[in-house]
C-alpha positions as CSV (number, residue, x, y, z in Angstrom):
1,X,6.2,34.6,-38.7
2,X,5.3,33.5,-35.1
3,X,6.6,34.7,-32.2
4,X,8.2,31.8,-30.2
5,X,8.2,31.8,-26.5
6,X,10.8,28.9,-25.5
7,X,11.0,29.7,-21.6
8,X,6.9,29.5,-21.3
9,X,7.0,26.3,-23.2
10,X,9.8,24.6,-21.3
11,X,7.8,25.8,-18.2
12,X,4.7,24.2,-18.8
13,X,6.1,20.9,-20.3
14,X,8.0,21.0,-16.7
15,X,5.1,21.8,-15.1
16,X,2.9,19.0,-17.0
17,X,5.7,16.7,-16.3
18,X,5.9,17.8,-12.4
19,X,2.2,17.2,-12.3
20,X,1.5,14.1,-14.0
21,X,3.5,12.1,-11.4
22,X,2.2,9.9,-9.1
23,X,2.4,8.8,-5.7
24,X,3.8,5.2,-6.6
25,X,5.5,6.3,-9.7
26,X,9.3,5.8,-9.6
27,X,11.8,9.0,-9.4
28,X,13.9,9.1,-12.2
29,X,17.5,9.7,-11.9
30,X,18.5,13.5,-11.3
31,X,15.1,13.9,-9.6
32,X,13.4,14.0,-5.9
33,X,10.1,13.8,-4.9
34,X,8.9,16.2,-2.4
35,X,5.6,16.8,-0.7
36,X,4.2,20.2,-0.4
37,X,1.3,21.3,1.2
38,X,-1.7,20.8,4.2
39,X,-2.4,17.4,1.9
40,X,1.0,16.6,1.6
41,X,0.7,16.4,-2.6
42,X,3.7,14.9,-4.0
43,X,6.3,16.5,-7.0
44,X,9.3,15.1,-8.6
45,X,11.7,18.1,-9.2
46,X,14.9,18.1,-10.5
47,X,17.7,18.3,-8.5
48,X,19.3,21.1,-10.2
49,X,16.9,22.7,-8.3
50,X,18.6,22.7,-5.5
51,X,21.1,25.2,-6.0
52,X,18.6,28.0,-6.9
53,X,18.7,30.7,-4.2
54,X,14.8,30.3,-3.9
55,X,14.3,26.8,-3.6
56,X,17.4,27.1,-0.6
57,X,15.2,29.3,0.8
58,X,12.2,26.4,1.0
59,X,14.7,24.2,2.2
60,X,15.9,26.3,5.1
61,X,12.2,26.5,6.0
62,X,12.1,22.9,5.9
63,X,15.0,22.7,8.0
64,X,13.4,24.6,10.8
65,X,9.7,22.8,11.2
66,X,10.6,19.8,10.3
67,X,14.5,19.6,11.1
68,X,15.8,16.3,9.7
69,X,12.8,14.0,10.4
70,X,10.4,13.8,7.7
71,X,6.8,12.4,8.5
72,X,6.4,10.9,4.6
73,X,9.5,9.9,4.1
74,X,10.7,12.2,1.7
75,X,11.4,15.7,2.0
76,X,8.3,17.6,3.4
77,X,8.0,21.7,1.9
78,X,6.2,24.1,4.5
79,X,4.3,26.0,1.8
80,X,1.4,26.1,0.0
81,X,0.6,24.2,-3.4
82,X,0.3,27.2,-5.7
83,X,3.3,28.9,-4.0
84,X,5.2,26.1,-4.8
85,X,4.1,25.9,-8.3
86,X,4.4,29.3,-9.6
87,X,8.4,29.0,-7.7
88,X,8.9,26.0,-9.9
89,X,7.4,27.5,-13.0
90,X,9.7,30.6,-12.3
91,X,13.1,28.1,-12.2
């Protein structure tokens, strides 16, 4: 009998899927890309996302360096790559 771990699997099929986008791929629906980090690195996340108290939290930070201008054009995360990561991988 194996022991099944179905949040760790959902989280790294998220994660691969987060991961394996590309800057000129399209968003699908019910996703947004953002770009987090010094080299600006693009995700898609869902937008489900949004409502999670942590991810609010990223976006208040957002709010206050960049206010409503964005200098890529989508919306811009003040944090690090791996910080934003292991959030999503949490979610």
């Amino acid at each position: 009998m194996a022991i099944r771990f179905p949040k760790m699997a959902s989280a790294k099929h998220m994660l691969r899927r987060i991961l394996s986008s590309t800057e000129n791929a399209d968003v699908p629906k019910g996703h947004l890309a953002v770009y987090v980090g010094e080299k600006q690195k693009r995700f898609v996340v869902a937008v489900s996302y949004l409502n999670r108290p942590a991810f609010q939290e990223l976006l208040g930070q957002a709010e206050e360096e960049f206010g409503f201008h964005h200098p890529t054009g989508g919306l811009t995360i003040p944090c690090r790559e791996e910080v934003f990561v292991d959030l999503i991988c949490s979610l």
